[in-house]
GUSE-41986 format. One record per residue (C-alpha): residue number from 0; residue in one letter; x, y, z. Coordinates in Angstrom, 2 decimals, padded with zeros to 5 digits. Layout:
<rs>
+------+------+---------+---------+---------+
| resi | resn |       x |       y |       z |
+------+------+---------+---------+---------+
|  NUM |    A |       X |       Y |       Z |
...
+------+------+---------+---------+---------+
</rs>
This chain:
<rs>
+------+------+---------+---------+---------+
| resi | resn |       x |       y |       z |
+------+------+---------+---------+---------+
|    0 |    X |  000.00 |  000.00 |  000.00 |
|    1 |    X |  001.11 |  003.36 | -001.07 |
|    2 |    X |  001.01 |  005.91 |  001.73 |
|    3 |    X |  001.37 |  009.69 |  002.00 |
|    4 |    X |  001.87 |  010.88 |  005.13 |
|    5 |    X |  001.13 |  014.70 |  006.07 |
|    6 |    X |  002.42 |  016.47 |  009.54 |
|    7 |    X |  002.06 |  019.34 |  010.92 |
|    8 |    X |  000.66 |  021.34 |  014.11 |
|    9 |    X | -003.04 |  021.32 |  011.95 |
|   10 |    X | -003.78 |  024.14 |  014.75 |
|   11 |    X | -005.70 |  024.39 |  012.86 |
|   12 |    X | -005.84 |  022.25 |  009.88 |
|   13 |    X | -007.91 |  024.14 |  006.52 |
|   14 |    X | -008.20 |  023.74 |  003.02 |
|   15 |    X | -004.81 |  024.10 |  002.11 |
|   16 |    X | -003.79 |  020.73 |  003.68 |
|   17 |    X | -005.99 |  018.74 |  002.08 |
|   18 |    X | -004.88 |  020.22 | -001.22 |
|   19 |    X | -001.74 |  019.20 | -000.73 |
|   20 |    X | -002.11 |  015.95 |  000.33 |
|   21 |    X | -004.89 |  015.53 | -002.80 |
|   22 |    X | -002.18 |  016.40 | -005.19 |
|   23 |    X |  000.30 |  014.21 | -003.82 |
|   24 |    X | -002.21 |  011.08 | -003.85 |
|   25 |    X | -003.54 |  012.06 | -007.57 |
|   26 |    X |  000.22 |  012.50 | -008.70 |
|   27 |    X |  002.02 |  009.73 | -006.93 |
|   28 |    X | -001.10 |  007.46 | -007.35 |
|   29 |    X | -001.45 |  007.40 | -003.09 |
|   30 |    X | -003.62 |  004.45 | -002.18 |
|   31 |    X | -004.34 |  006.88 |  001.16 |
|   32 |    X | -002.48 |  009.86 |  003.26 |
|   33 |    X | -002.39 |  009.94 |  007.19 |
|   34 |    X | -002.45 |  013.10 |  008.47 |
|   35 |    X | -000.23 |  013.21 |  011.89 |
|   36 |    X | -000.78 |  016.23 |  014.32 |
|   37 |    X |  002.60 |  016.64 |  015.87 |
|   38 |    X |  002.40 |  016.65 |  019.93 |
|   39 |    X |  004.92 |  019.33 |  020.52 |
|   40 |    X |  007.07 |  020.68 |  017.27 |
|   41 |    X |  010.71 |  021.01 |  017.60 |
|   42 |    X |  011.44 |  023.83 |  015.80 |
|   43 |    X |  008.97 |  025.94 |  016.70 |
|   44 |    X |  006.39 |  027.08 |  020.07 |
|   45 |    X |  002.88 |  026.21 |  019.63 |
|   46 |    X |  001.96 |  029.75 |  019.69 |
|   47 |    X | -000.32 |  031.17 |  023.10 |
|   48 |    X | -003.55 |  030.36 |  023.42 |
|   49 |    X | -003.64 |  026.94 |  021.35 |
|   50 |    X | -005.90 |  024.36 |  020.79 |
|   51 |    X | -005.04 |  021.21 |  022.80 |
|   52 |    X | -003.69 |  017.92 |  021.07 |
|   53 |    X | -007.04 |  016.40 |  021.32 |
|   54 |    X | -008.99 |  019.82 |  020.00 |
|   55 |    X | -006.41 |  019.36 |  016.57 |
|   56 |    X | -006.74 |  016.02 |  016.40 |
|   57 |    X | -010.55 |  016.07 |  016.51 |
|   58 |    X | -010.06 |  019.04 |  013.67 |
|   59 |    X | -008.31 |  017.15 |  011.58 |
|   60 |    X | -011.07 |  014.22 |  011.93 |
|   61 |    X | -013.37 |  016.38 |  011.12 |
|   62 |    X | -011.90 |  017.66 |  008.00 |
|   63 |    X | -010.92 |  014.29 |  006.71 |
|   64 |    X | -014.46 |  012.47 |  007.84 |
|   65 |    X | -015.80 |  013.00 |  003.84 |
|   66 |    X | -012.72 |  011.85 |  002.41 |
|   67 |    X | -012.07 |  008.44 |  002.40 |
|   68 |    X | -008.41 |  008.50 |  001.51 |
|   69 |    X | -007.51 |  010.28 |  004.13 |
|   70 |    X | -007.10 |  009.07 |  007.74 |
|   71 |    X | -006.04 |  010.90 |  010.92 |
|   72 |    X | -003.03 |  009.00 |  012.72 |
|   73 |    X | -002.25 |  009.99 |  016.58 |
|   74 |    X |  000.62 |  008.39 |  016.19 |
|   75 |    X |  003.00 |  011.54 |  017.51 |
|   76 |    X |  000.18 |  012.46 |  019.54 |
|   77 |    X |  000.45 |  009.04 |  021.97 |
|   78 |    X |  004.16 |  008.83 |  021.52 |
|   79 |    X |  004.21 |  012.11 |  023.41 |
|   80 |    X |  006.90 |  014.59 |  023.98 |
|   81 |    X |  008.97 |  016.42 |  021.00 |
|   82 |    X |  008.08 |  015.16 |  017.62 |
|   83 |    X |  010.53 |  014.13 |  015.16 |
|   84 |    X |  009.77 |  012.79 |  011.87 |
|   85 |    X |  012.35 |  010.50 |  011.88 |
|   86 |    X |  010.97 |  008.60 |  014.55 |
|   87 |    X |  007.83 |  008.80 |  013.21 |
|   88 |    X |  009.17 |  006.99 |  010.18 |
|   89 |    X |  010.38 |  004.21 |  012.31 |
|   90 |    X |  007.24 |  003.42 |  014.21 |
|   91 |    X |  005.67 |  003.31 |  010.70 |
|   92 |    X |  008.24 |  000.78 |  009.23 |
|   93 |    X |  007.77 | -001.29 |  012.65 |
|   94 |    X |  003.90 | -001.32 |  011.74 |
|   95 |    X |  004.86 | -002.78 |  008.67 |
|   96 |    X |  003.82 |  000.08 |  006.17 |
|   97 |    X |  007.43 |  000.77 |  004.33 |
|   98 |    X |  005.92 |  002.49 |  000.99 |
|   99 |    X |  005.46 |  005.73 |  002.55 |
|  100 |    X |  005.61 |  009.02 |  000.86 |
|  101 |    X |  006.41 |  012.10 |  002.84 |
|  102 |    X |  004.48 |  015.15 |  002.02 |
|  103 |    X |  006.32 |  018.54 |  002.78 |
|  104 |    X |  005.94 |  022.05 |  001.46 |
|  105 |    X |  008.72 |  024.74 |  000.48 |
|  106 |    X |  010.26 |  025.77 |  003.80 |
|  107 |    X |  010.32 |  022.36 |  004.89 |
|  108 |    X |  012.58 |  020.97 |  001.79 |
|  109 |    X |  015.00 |  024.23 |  001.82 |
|  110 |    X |  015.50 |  023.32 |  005.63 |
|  111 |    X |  015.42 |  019.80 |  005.40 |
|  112 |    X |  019.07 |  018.71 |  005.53 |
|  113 |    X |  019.91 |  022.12 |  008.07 |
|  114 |    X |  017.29 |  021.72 |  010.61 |
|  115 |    X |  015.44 |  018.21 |  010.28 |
|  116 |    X |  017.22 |  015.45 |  012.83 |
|  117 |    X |  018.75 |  012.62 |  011.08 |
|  118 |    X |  017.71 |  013.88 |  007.27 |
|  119 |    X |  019.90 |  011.01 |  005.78 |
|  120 |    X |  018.17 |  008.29 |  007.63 |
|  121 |    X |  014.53 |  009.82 |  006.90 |
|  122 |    X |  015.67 |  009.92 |  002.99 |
|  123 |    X |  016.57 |  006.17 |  003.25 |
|  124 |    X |  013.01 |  005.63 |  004.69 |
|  125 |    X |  010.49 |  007.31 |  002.58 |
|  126 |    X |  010.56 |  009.06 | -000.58 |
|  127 |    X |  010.22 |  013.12 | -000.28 |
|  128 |    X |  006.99 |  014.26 | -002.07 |
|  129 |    X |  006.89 |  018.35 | -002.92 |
|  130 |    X |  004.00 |  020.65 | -002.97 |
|  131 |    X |  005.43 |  024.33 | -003.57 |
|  132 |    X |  003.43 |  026.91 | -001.24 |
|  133 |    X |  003.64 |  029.39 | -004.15 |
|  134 |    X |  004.24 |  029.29 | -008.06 |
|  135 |    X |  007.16 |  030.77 | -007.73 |
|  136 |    X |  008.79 |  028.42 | -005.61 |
|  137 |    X |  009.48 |  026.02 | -008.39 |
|  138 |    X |  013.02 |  026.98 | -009.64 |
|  139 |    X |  014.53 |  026.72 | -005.84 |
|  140 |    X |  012.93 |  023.58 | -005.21 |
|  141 |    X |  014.09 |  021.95 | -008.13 |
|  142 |    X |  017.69 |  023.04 | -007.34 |
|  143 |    X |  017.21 |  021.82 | -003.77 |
|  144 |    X |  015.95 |  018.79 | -005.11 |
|  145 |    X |  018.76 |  017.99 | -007.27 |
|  146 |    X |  021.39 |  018.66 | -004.04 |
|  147 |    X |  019.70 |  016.05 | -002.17 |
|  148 |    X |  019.65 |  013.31 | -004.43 |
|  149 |    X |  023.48 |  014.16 | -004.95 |
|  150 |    X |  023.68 |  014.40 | -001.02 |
|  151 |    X |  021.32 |  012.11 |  000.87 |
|  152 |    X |  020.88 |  010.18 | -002.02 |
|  153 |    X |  016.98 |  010.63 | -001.70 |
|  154 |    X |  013.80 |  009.72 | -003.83 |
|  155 |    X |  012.29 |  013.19 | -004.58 |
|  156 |    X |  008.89 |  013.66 | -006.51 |
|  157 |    X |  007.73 |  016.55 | -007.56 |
|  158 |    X |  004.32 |  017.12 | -007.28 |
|  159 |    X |  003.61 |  020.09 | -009.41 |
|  160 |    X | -000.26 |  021.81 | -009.15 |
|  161 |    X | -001.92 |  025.03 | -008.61 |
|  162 |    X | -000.82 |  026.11 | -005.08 |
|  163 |    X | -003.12 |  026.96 | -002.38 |
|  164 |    X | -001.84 |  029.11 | -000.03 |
|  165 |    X | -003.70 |  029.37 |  003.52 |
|  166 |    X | -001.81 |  029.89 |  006.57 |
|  167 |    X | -002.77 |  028.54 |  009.61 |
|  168 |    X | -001.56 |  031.87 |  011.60 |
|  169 |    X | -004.15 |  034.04 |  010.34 |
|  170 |    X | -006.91 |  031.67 |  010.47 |
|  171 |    X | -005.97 |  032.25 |  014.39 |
|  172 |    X | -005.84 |  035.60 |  013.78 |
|  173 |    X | -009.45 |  036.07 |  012.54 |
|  174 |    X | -008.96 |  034.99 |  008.26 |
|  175 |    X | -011.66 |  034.00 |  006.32 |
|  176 |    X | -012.45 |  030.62 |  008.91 |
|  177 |    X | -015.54 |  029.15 |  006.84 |
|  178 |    X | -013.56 |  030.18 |  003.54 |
|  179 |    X | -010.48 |  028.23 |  004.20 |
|  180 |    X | -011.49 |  025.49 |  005.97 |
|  181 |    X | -014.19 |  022.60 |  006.37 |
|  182 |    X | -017.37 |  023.68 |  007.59 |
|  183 |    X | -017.72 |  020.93 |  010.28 |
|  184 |    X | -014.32 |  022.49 |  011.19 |
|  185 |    X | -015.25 |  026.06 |  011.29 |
|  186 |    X | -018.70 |  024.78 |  013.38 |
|  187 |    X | -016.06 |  022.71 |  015.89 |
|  188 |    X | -013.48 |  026.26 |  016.37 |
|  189 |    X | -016.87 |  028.24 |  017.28 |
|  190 |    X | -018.49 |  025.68 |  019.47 |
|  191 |    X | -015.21 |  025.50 |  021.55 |
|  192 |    X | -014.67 |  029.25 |  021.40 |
|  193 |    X | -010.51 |  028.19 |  020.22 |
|  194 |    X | -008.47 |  031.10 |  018.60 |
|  195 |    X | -010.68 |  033.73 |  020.42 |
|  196 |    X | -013.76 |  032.94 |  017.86 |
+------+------+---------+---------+---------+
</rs>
């Protein structure tokens, strides 16, 4: 089985994601994409007044409930403490799923072999699969690409599509909530008062 697998905070988790990860499965041919909430990210603080692990994971349930490719995993979430991809990638391989397909976004493959923990070990484990946040990313990603597979020795895909940009930070900030993301999401973020809504 072919799986993508998407990470992030999801705090919280919008339209933008789910384009991603869509492109990735119609490009790669994806038989299905988890979506992992980290529990705490290592690179940056979950900003002030967050929604709990269980409020994004419920979020991103929500948002993935009509889509039957695409699955929340807690994995990170009941492993607890910092979460690092890598290790993610092990537990995954130790469940016995080894065709996995990383999903990551523009900042995260300029930074991967700076600020990501053991980069050479998570290229040996999954293949790197590229959404650009905006058109113009294109030309630096492909050059990034290229250093990697001459580096790491990686398995890079491209996934080339019409970007969506959303960002996450001003959806907490007041954006365009039932514009960006599901409306069972939007309903959940209002119910529970989260971000100040």
């Amino acid at each position: 089985m072919k799986t993508g697998m998407l990470g992030g905070t999801f705090n919280p988790p919008h339209l933008g994601h789910l384009h991603a990860a869509q492109l990735a499965k119609d490009a790669l041919d994806l038989d299905r994409v988890l979506f992992i909430p980290t529990n705490i990210p290592p690179h940056k603080a979950l900003p002030e007044h967050t929604a709990t692990a269980a409020d994004r994971c419920e979020m991103v349930r929500l948002l993935t409930e009509d889509t039957p490719w695409a699955q929340l995993d807690t994995l990170e979430i009941e492993r607890g403490g910092a979460s690092y991809t890598v290790d993610t990638l092990r537990a995954l391989h130790a469940r016995g799923e080894t065709d996995l397909y990383l999903i990551v976004g523009t900042d995260m493959l300029l930074s991967f072999d700076r600020i990501w923990r053991a980069p050479d070990e998570i290229a040996q484990l999954c293949t790197l699969a590229v959404c650009a946040r905006e058109d113009d990313d294109w030309a630096a990603l492909r050059d990034k690409a290229e250093r990697l597979r001459a580096q790491l020795h990686a398995e890079i895909k491209l996934v080339e599509g019409a970007s969506l940009t959303i960002s996450s930070t001003e959806l907490r900030q007041g954006g365009a909530l039932r514009r960006y993301t599901a409306p069972a999401v939007a309903d959940y973020i209002e119910k529970n008062h989260l971000y100040g809504y």
